[in-house]
C-alpha positions, 0 to 999 in steps of 0.5 A: 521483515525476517517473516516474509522472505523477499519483502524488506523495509525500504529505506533513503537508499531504495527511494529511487527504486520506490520512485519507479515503481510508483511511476509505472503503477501510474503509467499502467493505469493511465493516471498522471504522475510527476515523474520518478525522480519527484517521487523519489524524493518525496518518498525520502522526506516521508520515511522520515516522518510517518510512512512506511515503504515494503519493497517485494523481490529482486527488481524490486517488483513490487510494492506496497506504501503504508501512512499513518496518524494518531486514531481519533476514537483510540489511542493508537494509529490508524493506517493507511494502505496508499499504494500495492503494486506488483509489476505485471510480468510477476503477478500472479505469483503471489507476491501480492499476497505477500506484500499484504501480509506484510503491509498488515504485520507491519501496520500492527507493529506500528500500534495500528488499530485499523487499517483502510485502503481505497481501490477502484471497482474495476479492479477486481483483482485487488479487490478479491486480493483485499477481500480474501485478507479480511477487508470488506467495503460494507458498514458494520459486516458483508449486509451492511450498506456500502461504504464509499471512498470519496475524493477531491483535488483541492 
């Protein structure tokens, strides 16, 4: 990732890294997780398959994880941007932006034709993050209805 300075592709050897870092984002907003070690080696099966995992700075301190599928209304894929976390001691350095920028130039050499996310109302960091990049939860353009995220454990 010669274009973005700091943020590199991870690979086996930083699923442990990963794996922490995905842990404290749960942590931090009171969400369940199954440890650092489970997601670790989960992180290496799907690196394997069809994710992709941006690492930000040295600790690494942020990160971003990027899943993708064959699209259904074209020939190319569709991205999905699971997870963007910046640990608290180093945003609002724009790391975040960073991760972003990258997360979207390695969606579209991907072949990606459209990338979607979710993130809670709440959140309006990301939120003003998302929407300063382009991203918008409205159908058809900013007057259009809102569009929702649904979800449901199975």
């Amino acid at each position: 990732m010669g274009e973005h300075p700091g943020i590199r592709r991870a690979d086996d050897a930083d699923a442990e890294a990963a794996g922490r870092l995905l842990d404290a984002f749960n942590r931090e907003f009171d969400e369940p997780t199954p440890g650092p070690g489970f997601l670790a080696e989960r992180l290496r099966a799907l690196l394997a398959e069809d994710t992709i995992v941006l690492l930000a700075g040295t600790g690494p301190d942020g990160i971003a994880v990027l899943r993708f599928r064959p699209a259904l209304w074209s020939s190319g894929q569709e991205c999905y941007l699971a997870e963007l976390y910046v640990r608290p001691p180093e945003r609002h350095r724009g790391l975040g932006r960073e991760l972003l920028r990258a997360a979207l130039d390695a969606a579209r050499s991907q072949g990606a034709v459209r990338i979607e996310l979710g993130t809670a109302e709440t959140d309006v960091a990301a939120r003003r993050l998302y929407e300063h990049f382009g991203f918008t939860h409205r159908e058809g353009g900013s007057d259009g209805p809102v569009l929702y995220v649904y979800e449901r454990e199975l």
